[in-house]
N, C-alpha and C positions, 0 to 999 in steps of 0.2 A: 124322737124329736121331730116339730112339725114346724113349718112357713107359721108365719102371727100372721093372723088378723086383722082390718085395718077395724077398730069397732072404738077408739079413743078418742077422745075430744082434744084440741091442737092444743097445742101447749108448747113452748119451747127449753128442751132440755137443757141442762149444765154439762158440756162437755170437757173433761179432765184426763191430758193424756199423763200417764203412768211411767214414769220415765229416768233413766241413769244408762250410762255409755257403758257401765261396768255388769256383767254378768253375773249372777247368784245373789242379789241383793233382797229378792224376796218381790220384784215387779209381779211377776204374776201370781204369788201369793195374794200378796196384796190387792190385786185386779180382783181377784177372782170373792177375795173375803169380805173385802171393801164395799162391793156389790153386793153381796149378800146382807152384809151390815144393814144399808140403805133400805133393802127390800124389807128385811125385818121394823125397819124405824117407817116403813108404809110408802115409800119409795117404788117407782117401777123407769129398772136399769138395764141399760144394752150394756153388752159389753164388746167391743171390737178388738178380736188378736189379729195384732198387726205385726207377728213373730212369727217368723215361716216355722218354728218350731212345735208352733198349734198346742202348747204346751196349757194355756189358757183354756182354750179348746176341748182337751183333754180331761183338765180341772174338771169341769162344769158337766162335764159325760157325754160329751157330743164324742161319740166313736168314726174312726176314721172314715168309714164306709158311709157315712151320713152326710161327708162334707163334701156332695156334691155341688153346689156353690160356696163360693167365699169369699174371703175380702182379694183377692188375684181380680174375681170379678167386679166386685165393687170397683175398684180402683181404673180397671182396662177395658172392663167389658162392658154391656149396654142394658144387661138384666135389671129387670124389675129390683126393687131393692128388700122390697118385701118378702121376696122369695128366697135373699139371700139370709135372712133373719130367720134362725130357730127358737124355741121354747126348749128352754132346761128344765130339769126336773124341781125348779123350783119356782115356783109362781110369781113370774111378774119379772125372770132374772130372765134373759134372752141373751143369743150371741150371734155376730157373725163369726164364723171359724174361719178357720189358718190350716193351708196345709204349707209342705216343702217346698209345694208351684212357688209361692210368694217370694222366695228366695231370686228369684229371676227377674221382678218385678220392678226391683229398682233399673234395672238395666233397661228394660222396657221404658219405662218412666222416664227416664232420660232423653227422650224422640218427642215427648211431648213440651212444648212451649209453657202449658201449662202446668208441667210437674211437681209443682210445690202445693196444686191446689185443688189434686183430685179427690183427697179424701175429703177436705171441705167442702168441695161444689158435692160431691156423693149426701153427705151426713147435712144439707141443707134442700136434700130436695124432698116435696111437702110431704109426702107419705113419712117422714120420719116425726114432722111434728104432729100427724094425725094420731100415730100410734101412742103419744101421750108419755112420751118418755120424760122421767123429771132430771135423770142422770146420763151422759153417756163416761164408758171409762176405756180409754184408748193404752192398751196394752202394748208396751214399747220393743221392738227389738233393742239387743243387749249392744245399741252400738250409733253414733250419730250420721247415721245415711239421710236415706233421701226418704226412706219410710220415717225415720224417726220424725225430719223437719214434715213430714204431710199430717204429723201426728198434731206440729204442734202450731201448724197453719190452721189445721179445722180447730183446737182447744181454746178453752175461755183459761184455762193456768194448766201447769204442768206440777203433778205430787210429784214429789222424789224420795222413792226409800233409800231407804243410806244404811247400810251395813254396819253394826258397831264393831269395826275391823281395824286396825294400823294402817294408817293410808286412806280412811275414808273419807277421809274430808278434799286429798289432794285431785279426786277426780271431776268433785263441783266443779270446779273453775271452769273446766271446757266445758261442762252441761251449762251452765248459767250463761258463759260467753254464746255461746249456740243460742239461747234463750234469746238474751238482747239484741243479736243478730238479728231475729225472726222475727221481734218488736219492730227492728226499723226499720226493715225490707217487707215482711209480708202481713202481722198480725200485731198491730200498734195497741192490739185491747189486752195481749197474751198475759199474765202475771203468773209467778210461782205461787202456787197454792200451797203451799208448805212442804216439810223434808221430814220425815216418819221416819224414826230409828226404827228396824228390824235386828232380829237375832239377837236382842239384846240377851245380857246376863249380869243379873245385880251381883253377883257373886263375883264377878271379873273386873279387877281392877281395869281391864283395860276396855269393858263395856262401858263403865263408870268414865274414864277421862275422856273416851271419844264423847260420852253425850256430855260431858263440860265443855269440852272444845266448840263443840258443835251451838252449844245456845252462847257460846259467849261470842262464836264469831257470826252465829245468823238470828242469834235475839227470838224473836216471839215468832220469825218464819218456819222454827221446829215448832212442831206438834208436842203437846204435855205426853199424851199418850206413847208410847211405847210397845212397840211387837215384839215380847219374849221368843228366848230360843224355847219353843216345844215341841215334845214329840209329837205332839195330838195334828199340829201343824203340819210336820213335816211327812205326817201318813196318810194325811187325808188325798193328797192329791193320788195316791196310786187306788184310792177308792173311788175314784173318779167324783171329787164332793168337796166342797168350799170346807172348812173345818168347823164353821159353824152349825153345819148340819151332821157332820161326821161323829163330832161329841160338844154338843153344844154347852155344857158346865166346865168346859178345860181353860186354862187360863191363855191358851192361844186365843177363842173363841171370844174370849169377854173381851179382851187387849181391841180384838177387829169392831165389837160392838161399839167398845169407849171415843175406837178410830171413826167412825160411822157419825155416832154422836157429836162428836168435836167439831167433824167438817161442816154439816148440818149448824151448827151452833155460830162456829165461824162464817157462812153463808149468811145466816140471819143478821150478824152484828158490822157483816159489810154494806147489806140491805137496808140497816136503821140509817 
């Protein structure tokens, strides 16, 4: 994996952080597939893990030993930002990685005045609109700190996968209240980009009433589409590979195309 390029004509990308306070919900599944999605529909996407778990990172095949800059730097240090941007092995999909340093970060971030608004000031300086990005996708930690609010100061809306689990619905509130907080103190333009069932399973009564519950109490802000529970899904990431590329006819694979699709579709009919 190598530093990009600057050889793009400016443009300014859609930045979308990835986001829920609750663990295992499929965030960086979804980061990682989602992106890829895009890329295939002629998209070209950064992705920023902004999870000291680099578990993103990981995904995409950036091996540890490669992530000699990262978002620790982005955020604290003064490097170049182009250098801290890799190429994955899949054209046009780029990342900054995450290592365990970022776990320290928020603590750091707390001395600066402007700590709500360093990954924004970071992801608006010009080299990012040279390189011609159409997407960026902010990969959330599993938790509402001070990385998550940087996530969703630099964001134009925040997806949220939601788990089709007992309880899934009771942990929006505090995401969404965080949300409208962020609106009225730092990012007045932020909106929830929609709520993406993961793990779903038509087979399970209880896959089925969470996604009733879920459109009767947030309407058209779920996504039609749905992230089945598959295997193909949940192997790809120890093959270090979005699942799209891993076996791209598996019904994990299509579910992330349809997701791709959707948002894309949705963007345009917010732009009419």
């Amino acid at each position: 994996m190598s530093p990009v390029s600057n050889v793009f004509r400016a443009r300014h990308p859609k930045v979308i952080a990835v986001a829920n306070q609750k663990g295992g919900v499929g965030k960086t599944t979804t980061t990682i597939n989602l992106g890829a999605g895009l890329v295939e529909l002629g998209n070209r996407v950064l992705v920023v893990d902004l999870d000291p778990q680099g578990n993103a990172s990981t995904g995409l095949g950036i091996d540890a030993g490669d992530r000699d800059l990262t978002t620790y730097d982005l955020l604290l240090g003064e490097t170049d930002l182009a250098e801290i941007i890799l190429t994955t092995d899949i054209e046009n999909l780029h990342i900054i990685p995450a290592t365990v340093d970022l776990s320290s970060a928020d603590l750091e971030m707390m001395a600066s005045e402007k700590r709500s608004f360093l990954l924004h000031d970071a992801l608006r300086q010009p080299v990012i609109e040279d390189l011609g990005y159409d997407f960026i996708l902010i990969d959330c930690p599993p938790s509402l700190n001070v990385l998550t609010v940087n996530a969703m100061v630099a964001a134009n809306s925040v997806l949220v996968p939601l788990q089709s689990e007992f309880f899934a619905l009771e942990g929006l509130t505090q995401l969404i209240t965080t949300i409208r907080e962020v609106r009225q103190t730092a990012n007045p333009e932020l909106r929830i980009e929609g709520v993406v069932l993961t793990m779903y399973d038509a087979r399970n009564n209880l896959s089925r009433q969470v996604e009733m519950d879920a459109r009767e109490n947030l309407s058209d802000m779920v996504f039609q589409t749905v992230i089945p529970r598959n295997v193909r899904v949940s192997e790809a990431p120890s093959f270090a590979m979005p699942v799209l590329e891993y076996d791209a006819e598996s019904k994990g694979a299509a579910a992330y195309r349809a997701l791709a699709q959707e948002l894309l579709d949705r963007q345009r009919a917010a732009a009419a």
